[in-house]
Structures are given as structure tokens and as C-alpha cells.
C-alpha positions as CSV (number, residue, x, y, z in Angstrom):
1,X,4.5,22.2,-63.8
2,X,6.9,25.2,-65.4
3,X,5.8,28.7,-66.0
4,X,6.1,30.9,-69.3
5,X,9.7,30.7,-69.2
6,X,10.4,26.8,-69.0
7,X,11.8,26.6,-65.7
8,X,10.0,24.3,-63.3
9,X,7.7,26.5,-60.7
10,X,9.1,25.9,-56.7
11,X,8.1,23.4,-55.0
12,X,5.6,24.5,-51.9
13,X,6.3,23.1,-48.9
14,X,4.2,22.1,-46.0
15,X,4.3,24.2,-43.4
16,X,3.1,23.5,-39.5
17,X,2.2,26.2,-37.6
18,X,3.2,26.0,-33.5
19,X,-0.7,25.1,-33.6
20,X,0.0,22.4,-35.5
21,X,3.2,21.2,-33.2
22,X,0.9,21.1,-30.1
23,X,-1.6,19.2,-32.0
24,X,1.1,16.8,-33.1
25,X,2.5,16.5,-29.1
26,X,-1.3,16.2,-27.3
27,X,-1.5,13.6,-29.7
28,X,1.6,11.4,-29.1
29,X,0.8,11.8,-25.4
30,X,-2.4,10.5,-25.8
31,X,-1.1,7.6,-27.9
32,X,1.0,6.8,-25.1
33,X,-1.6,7.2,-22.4
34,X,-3.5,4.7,-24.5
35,X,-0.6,2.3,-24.6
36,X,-0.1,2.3,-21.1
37,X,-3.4,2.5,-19.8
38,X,-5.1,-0.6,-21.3
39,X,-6.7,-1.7,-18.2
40,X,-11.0,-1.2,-17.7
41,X,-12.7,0.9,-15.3
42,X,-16.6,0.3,-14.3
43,X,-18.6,3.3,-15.3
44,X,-22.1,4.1,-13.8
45,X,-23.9,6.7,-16.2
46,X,-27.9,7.2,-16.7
47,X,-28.6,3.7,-14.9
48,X,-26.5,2.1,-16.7
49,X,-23.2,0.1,-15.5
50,X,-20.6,-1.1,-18.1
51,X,-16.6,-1.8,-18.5
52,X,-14.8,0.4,-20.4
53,X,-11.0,0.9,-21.3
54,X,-9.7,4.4,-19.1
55,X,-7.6,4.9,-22.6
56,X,-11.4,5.5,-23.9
57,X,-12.5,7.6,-21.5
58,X,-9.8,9.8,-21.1
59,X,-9.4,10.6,-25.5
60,X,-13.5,11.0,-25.3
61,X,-13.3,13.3,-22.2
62,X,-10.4,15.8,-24.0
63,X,-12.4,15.5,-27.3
64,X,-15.6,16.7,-25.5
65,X,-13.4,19.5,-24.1
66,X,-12.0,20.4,-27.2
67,X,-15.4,20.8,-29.0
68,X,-17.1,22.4,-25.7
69,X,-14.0,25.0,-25.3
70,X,-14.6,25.5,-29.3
71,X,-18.2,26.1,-29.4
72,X,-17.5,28.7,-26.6
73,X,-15.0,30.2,-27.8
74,X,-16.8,30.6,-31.1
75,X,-20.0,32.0,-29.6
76,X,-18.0,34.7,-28.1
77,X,-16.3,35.7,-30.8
78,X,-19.7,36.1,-32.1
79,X,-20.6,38.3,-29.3
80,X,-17.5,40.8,-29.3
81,X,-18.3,41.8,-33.6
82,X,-19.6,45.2,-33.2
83,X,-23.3,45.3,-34.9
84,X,-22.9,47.3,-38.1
85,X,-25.7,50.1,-38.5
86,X,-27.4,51.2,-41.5
């Protein structure tokens, strides 16, 4: 793309946030967990027994965290906006 003048616009770079880096790390460690955890571990839940890989239940156990410790976090955000009054 160029501007009015005819010179070419910079280019925007992508830029990641320390968020992002942490994001980025968590996941190579669980990568590696994964890789090095490929055995199976017996589960008992609800009745039911079944086999599944500890790679599995670890990745499901931080997601559930993550969305848990987001829904709280978000609901007391909520709760801290002062009511505006008419």
C-alpha cells in the first residue's frame, strides 16, 4: 500500500505482549509434559472406569482452571463497577 505521497506505508509488526510470552512458555511446557507422559492412568468418575492418557488429564485439568479462574475473575470485575445513578 503507499500513502498520498508514493512512498510505501510501514510495515506493522506483530507485537507479543509478556501475556503473550507466558502463553507461549505454559504451552511448550505442556507440549513437553505430553511428550513425556504418554503412559495411561485408570480414572473412576460418575461410575464409570476408563484408561486415559495422564498427558490428557493434566492439559483438560489446567484448561478447566483457566476458564474457571476466568469466569471468576470476570464476575468480579463485574461486581467492583460502581452502579451509575440517574
Amino acid at each position: 500500500m503507499t500513502n498520498n505521497f508514493g512512498h510505501p506505508e510501514p510495515k506493522q509488526g506483530v507485537r507479543i505482549t509478556w501475556r503473550g510470552i507466558v502463553l507461549i512458555i505454559i504451552g511448550f511446557l505442556l507440549a513437553l509434559f505430553a511428550v513425556q507422559n504418554l503412559d495411561t492412568a485408570q480414572v473412576s468418575f460418575l461410575g464409570m472406569d476408563f484408561e486415559i492418557f495422564v498427558w490428557v488429564i493434566v492439559t483438560v485439568s489446567f484448561l478447566l482452571g483457566m476458564l474457571l479462574g476466568g469466569a471468576v475473575r470476570g464476575t468480579a470485575r463485574k461486581l467492583r463497577k460502581p452502579k451509575i445513578q440517574n
